[in-house]
PASEBA-1860 file (N, C-alpha, C; in nm, 3 decimals):
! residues 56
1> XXXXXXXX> -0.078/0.679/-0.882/0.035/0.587/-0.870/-0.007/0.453/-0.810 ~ -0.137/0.469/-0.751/-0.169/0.314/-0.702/-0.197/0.251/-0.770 ~ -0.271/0.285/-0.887/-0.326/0.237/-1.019/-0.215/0.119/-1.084 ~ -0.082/0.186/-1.131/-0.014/0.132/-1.190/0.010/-0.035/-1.122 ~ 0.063/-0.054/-0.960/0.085/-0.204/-0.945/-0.039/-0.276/-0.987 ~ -0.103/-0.210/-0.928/-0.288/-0.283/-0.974/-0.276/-0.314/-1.082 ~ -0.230/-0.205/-1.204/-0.292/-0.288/-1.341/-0.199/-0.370/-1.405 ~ -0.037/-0.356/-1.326/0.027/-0.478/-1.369/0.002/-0.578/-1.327
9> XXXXXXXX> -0.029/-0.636/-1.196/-0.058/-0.713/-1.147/-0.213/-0.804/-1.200 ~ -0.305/-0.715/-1.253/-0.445/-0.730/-1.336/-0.375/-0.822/-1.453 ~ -0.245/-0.738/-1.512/-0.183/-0.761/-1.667/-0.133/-0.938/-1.649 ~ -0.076/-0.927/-1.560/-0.022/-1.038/-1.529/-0.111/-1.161/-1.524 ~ -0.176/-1.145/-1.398/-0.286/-1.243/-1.387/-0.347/-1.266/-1.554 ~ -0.371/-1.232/-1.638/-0.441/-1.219/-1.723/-0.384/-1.283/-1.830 ~ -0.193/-1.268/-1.825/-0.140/-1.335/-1.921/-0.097/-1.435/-1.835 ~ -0.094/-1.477/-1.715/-0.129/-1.631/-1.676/-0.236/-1.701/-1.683
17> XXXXXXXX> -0.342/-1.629/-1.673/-0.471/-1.756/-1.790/-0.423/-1.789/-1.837 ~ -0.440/-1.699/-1.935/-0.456/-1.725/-2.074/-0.299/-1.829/-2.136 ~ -0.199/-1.802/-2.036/-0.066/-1.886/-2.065/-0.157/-2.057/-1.989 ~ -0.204/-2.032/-1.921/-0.214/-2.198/-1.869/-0.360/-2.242/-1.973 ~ -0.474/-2.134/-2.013/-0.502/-2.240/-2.076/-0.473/-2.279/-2.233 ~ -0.363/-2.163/-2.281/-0.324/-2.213/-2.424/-0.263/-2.317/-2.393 ~ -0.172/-2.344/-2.277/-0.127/-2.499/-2.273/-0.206/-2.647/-2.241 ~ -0.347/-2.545/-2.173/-0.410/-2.661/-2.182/-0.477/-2.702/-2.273
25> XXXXXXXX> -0.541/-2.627/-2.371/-0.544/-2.665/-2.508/-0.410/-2.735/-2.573 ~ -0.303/-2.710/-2.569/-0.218/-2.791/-2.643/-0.180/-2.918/-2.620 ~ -0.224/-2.910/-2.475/-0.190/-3.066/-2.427/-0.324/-3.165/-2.453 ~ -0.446/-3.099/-2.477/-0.569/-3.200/-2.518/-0.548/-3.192/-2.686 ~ -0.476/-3.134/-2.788/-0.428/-3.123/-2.894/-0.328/-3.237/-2.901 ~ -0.258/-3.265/-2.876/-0.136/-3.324/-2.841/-0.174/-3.498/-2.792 ~ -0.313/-3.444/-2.653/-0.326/-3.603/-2.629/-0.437/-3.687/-2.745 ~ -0.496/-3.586/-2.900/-0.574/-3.583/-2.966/-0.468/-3.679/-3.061
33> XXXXXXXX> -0.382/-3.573/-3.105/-0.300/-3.631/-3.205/-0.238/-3.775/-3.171 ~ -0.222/-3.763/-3.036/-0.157/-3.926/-2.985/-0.246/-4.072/-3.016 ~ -0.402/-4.006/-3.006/-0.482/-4.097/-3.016/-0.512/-4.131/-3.166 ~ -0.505/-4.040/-3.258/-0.498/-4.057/-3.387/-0.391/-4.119/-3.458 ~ -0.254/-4.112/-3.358/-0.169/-4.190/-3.384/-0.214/-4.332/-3.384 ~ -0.204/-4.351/-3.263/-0.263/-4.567/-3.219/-0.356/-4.540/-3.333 ~ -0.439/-4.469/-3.344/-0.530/-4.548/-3.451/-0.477/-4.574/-3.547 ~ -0.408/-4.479/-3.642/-0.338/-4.522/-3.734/-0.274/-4.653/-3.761
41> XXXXXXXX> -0.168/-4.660/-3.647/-0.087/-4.763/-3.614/-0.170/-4.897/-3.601 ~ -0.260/-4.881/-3.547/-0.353/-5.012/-3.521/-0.432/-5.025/-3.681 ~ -0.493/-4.946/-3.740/-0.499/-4.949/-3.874/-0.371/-5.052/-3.982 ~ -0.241/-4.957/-3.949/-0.184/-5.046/-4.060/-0.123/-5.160/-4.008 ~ -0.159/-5.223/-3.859/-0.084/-5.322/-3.827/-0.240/-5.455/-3.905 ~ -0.354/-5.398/-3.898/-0.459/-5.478/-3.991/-0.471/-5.484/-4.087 ~ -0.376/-5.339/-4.110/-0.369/-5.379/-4.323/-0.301/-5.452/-4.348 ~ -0.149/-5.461/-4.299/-0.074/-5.552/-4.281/-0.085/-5.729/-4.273
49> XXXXXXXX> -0.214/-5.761/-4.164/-0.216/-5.857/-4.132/-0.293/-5.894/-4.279 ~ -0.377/-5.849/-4.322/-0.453/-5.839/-4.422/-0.417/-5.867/-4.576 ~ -0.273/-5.835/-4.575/-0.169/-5.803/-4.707/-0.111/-5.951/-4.693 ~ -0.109/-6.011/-4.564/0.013/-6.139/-4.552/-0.102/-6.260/-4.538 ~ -0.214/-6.249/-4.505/-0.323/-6.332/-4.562/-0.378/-6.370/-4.719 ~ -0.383/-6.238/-4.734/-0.420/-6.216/-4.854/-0.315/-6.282/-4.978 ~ -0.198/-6.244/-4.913/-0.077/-6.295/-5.004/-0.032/-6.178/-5.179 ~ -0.063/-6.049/-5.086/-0.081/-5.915/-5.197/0.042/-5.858/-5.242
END
């Protein structure tokens, strides 16, 4: 019977890793996609500038 708090407590700990670092993967996912955003954005604000030079 001692076993059992132990291995919930093991269980637990174990699905709090693994809960903090799937979020921390999602949040370097997340600050990934953000940065691929600006690029984008900075992309078509030069295509743009590019189109009204150009006169396209």
């Amino acid at each position: 019977m001692k076993k059992e708090p132990l291995g919930s407590f093991f269980c637990l700990l174990v699905e709090n890793v693994l809960a903090s670092r799937f979020s921390l993967l999602a949040s370097r996912f997340s600050l990934l996609a953000s940065r691929f955003s600006l690029l984008a954005s900075r992309f078509s604000l030069l295509a743009s500038r590019f189109a009204i030079t150009t006169n396209c």
